[in-house]
N, C-alpha and C positions, 0 to 999 in steps of 0.2 A: 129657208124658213128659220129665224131666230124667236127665239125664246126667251123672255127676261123673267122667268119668272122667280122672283124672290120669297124663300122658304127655307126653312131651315129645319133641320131632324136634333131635337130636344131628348138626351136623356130619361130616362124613368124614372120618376121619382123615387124610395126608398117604400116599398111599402105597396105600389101604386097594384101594379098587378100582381097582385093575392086576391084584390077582390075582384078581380075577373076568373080565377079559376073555382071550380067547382068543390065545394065543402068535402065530398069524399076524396079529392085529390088531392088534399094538401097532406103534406106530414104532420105526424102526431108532433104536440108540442111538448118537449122534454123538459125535464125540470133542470133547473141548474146546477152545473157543478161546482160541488163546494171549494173556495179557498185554498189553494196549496201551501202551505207553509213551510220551511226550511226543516222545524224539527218534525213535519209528517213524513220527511225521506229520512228511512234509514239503509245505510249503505252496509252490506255484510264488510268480512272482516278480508284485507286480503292474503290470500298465502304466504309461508313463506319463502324466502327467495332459498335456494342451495344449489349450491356449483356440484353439476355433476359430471365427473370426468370417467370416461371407461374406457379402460387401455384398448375393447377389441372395437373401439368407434372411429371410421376413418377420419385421417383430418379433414378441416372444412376447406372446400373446393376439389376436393380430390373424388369429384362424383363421377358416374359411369356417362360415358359422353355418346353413347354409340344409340341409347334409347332416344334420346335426348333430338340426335342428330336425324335419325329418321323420322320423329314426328315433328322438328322445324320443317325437313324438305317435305312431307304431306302437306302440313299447313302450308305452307307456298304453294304446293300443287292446288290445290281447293280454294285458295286465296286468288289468283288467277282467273282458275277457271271460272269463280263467279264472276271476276271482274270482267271476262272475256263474255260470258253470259250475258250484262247486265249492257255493255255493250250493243252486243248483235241486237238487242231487244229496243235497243234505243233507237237505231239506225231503222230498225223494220216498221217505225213509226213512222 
């Protein structure tokens, strides 16, 4: 069984259905927002910069590696496991 049948699905015009839905379902119509203009943005002021060095602060890189280390191998451990999870769920389909 063929079928020729030539049709074609046209866009909605701009506008078109609104007036098909029902007057208490539409949204309230808001009023406009005014203009932005360059001098209506005022930008506060920004701090100032100052170097602060304090003898009892370790240097930079010199951080505690042992916390660090146990919460990458959990995050791998739980990384895994969902991946092994997401797996077995895929197969049982």
């Amino acid at each position: 069984m063929k079928l020729n049948l030539s049709y074609s699905i046209l866009p909605a015009q701009p506008g078109a259905l609104v007036n098909l839905a029902a007057p208490g379902m539409l949204a309230p119509a808001g009023a406009p927002a005014p203009l932005l203009q360059p001098t209506d943005v005022v930008d506060p002021p920004l701090p100032p910069v100052k170097a602060v060095i304090a003898a009892d602060a370790p240097a930079p890189g010199a951080a505690d590696n042992t916390s660090s280390a146990f919460n990458s191998n959990a995050g791998n451990g739980l990384l895994w496991a969902g991946i092994v999870a997401l797996l077995s769920l895929t197969f049982l389909h």
